[in-house]
DRENLUMKOL-433912 format. One record per residue: residue number from 1; residue in three letters; x, z, y of N, C-alpha, C in turn. Coordinates in pm, whole numbers, plus 50000, padded with zeros to 5 digits. Atoms other than C-alpha are relative to their C-alpha. Example, Ala and Ser with C-alpha at 12.3 -4.5 7.8 and 13.67 -1.06 7.14 Angstrom:
<sites>
SITE  num  residuo   n.px   n.pz   n.py  ca.px  ca.pz  ca.py   c.px   c.pz   c.py
SITE    1      ALA  50089  50000  49881  51230  50780  49550  50090  50000  50120
SITE    2      SER  49918  49994  49881  51367  50714  49894  49923  50073  50109
</sites>
This chain:
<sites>
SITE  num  residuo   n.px   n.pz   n.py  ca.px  ca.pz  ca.py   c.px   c.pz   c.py
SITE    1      UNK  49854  49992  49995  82592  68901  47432  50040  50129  50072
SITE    2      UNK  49989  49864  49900  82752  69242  47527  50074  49968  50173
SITE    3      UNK  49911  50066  49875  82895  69296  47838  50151  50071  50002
SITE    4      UNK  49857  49981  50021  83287  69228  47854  50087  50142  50028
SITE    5      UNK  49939  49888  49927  83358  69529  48078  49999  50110  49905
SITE    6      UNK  50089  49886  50115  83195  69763  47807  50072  49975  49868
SITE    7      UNK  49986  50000  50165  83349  69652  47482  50127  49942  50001
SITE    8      UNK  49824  49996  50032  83697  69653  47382  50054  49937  49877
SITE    9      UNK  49944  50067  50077  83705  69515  47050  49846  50017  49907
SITE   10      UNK  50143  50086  50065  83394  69299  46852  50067  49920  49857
SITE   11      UNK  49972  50099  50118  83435  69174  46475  49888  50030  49934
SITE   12      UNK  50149  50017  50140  83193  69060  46187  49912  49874  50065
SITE   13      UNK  50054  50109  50057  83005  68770  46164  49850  49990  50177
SITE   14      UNK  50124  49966  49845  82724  68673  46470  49932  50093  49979
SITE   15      UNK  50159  49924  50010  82438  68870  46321  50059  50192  50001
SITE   16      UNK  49942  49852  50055  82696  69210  46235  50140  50024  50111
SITE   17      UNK  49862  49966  49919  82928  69343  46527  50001  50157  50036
SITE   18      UNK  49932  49885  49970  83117  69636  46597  50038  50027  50120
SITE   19      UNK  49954  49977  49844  83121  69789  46947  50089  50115  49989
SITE   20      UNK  49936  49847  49954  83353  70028  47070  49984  49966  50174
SITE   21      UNK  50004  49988  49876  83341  70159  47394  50167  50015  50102
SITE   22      UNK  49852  49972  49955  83701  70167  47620  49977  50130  50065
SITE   23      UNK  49994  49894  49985  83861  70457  47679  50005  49992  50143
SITE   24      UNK  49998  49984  49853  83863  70577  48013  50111  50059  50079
SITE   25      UNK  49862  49927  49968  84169  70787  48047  50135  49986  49904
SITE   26      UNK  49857  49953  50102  84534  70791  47866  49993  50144  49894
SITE   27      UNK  50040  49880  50052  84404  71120  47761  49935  49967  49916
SITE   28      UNK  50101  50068  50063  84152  70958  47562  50076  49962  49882
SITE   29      UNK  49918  49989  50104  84394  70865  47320  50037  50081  49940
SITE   30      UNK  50015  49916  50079  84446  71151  47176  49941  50089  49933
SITE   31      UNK  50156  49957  50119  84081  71192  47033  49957  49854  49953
SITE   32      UNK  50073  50081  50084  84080  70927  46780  49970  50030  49916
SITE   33      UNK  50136  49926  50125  83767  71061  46595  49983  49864  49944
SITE   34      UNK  50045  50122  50043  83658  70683  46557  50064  49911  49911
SITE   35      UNK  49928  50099  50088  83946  70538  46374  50073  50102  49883
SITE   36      UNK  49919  49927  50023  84108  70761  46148  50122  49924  49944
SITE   37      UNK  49912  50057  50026  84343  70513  46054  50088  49964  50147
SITE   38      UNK  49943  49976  49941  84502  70546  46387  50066  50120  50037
SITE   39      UNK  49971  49871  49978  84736  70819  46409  50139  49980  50072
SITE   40      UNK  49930  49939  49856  84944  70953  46735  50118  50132  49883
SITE   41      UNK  49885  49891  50067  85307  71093  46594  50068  50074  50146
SITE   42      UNK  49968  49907  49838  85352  71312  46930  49879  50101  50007
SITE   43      UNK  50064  49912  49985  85248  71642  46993  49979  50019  50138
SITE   44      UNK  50060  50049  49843  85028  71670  47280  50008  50083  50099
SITE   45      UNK  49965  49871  49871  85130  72015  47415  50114  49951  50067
SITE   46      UNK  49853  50122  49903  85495  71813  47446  49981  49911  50125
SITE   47      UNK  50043  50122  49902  85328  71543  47612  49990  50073  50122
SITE   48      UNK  50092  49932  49884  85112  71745  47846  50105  50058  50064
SITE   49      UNK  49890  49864  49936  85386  71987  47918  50109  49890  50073
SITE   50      UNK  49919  50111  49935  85631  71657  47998  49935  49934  50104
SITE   51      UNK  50067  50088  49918  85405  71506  48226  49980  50123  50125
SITE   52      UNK  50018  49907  49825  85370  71845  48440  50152  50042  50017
SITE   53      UNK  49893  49951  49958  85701  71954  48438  50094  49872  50069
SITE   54      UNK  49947  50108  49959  85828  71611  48559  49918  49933  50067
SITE   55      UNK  50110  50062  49925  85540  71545  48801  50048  49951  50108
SITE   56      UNK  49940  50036  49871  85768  71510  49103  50078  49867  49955
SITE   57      UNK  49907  50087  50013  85911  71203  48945  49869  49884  49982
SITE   58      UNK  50103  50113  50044  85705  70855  48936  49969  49967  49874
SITE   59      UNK  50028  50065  50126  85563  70724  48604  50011  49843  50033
SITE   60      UNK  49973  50195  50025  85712  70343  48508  49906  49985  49869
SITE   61      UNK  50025  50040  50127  85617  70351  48149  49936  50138  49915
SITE   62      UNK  50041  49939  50075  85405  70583  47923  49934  49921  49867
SITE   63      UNK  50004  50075  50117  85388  70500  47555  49920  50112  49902
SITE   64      UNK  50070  49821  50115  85148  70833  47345  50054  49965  49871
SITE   65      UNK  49986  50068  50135  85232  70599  47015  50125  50026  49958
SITE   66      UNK  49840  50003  50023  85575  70577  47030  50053  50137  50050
SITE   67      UNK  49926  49869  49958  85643  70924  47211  50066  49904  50142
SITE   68      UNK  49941  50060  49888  85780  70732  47524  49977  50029  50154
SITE   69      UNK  50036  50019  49878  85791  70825  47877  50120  49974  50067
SITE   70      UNK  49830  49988  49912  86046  70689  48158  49869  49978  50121
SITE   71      UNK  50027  49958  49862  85995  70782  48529  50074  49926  50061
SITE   72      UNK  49890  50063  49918  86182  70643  48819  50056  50087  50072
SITE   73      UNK  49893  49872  49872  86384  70821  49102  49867  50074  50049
SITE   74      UNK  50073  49887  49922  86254  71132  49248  50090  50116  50000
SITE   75      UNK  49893  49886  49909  86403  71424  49420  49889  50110  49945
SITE   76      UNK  50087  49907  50047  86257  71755  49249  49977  50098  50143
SITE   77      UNK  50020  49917  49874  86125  72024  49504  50108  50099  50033
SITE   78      UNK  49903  49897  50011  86378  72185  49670  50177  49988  49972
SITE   79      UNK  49910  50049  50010  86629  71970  49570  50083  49855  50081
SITE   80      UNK  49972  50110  49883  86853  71694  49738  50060  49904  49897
SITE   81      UNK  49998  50102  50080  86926  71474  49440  49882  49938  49882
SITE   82      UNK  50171  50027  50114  86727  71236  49264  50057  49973  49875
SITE   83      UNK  49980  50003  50161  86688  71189  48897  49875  49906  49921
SITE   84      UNK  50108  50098  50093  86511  70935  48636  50032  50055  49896
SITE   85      UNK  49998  49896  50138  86401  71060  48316  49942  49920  49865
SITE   86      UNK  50053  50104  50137  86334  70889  47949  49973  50103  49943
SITE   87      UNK  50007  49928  50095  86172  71112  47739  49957  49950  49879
SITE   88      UNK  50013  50045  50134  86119  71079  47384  49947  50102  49925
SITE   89      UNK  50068  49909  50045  85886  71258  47207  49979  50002  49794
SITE   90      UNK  50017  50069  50105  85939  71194  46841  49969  50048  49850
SITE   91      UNK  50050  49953  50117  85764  71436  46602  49850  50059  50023
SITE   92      UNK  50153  49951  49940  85377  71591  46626  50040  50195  49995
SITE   93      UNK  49987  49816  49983  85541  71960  46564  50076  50046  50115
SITE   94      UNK  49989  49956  49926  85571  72151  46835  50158  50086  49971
SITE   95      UNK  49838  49950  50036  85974  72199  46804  50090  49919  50113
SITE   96      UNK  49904  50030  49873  86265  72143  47036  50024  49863  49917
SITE   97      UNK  49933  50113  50044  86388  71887  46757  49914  49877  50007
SITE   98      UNK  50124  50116  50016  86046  71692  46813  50055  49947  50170
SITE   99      UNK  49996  50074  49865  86186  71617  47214  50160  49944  50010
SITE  100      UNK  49845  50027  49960  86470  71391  47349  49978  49983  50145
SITE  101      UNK  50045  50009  49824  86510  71405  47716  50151  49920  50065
SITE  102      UNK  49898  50051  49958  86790  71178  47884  49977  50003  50199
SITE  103      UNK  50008  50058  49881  86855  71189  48258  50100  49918  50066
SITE  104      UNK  49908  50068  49897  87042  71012  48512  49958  49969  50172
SITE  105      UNK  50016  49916  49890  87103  71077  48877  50053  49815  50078
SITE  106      UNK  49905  50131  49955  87211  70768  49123  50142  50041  50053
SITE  107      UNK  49835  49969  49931  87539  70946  49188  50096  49984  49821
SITE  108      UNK  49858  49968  50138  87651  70922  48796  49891  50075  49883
SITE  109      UNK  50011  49968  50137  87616  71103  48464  49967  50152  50079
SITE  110      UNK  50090  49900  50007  87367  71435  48449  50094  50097  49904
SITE  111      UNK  49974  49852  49993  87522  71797  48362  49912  50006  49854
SITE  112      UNK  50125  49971  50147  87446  71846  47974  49945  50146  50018
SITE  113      UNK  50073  49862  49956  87318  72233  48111  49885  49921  50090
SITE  114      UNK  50146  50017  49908  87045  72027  48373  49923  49954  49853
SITE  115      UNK  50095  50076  50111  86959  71804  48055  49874  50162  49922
SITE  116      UNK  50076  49920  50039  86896  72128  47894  49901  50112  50008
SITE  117      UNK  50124  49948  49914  86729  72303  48128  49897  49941  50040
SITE  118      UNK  50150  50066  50002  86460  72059  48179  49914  49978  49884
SITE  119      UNK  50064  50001  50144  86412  72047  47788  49955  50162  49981
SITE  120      UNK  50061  49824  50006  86365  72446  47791  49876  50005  50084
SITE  121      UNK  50146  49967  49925  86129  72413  48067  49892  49949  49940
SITE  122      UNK  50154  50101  50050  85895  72146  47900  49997  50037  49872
SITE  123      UNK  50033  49946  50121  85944  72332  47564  49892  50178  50027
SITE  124      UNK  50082  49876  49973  85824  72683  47736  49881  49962  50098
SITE  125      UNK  50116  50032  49905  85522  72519  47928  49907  49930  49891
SITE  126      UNK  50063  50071  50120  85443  72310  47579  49901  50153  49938
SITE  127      UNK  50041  49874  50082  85421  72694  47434  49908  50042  50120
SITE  128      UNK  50052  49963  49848  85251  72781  47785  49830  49971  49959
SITE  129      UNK  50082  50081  50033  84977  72495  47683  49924  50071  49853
SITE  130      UNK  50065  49978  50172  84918  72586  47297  49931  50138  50027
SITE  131      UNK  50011  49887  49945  84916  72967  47383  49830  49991  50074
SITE  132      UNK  50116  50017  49892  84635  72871  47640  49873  49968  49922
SITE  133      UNK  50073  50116  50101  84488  72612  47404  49908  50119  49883
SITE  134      UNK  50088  49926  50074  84410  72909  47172  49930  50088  49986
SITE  135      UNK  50082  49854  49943  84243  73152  47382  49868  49950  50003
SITE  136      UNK  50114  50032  50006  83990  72903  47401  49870  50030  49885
</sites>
């Protein structure tokens, strides 16, 4: 019998089973070599680039499948208000129209110029990423 810790999902008959191994990171998800019938509609420079440019904020919820991230309160560096953030990531091409970014502050409704200045930043750090990505 395998062992539980090790195997993530077992089908076929007693004598014929299918191991997979679990992933180990969130990152890990976005090398599915093993299934190709699983496919990730989010581009991962977006991702990557959303996850550093909004590092000063907590992670509640990360979704790679759906494009989904929401944060909770956090005060950026330097700054004296806090802010929660939903992003929405909802195409695999590396385009402004592939991100939605919503914030909100606990004093009220967010400045459509901050909205868009945090979408410029995580669009020029996405290009930051790829750029990087292809020097390799």
């Amino acid at each position: 019998m395998p062992d539980p810790t090790q195997v993530s999902h077992l089908s076929g008959t007693n004598n014929d089973w299918e191991y997979r191994q679990k992933s180990s990171t969130v990152w890990d998800l976005f090398s599915n070599s093993d299934d190709p019938n699983v496919k990730l509609e989010v581009n991962k420079y977006i991702w990557n680039a959303t996850l550093d440019v909004l590092d000063f904020l907590p992670i509640q919820t990360v979704d790679p499948f759906s494009g989904l991230i929401v944060t909770g309160y956090g005060t950026p560096p330097g700054g004296g208000r806090a802010y929660r953030a939903t992003v929405h990531i909802t195409d695999p091409a590396l385009d402004a129209r592939s991100l939605k970014v919503s914030l909100e502050s606990k004093g009220g409704a967010v400045s459509p110029d901050t909205v868009r200045a945090v979408e410029d930043a995580i669009l020029t750090r996405a290009r930051q990423l790829r750029i990087a990505d292809s020097k390799l």
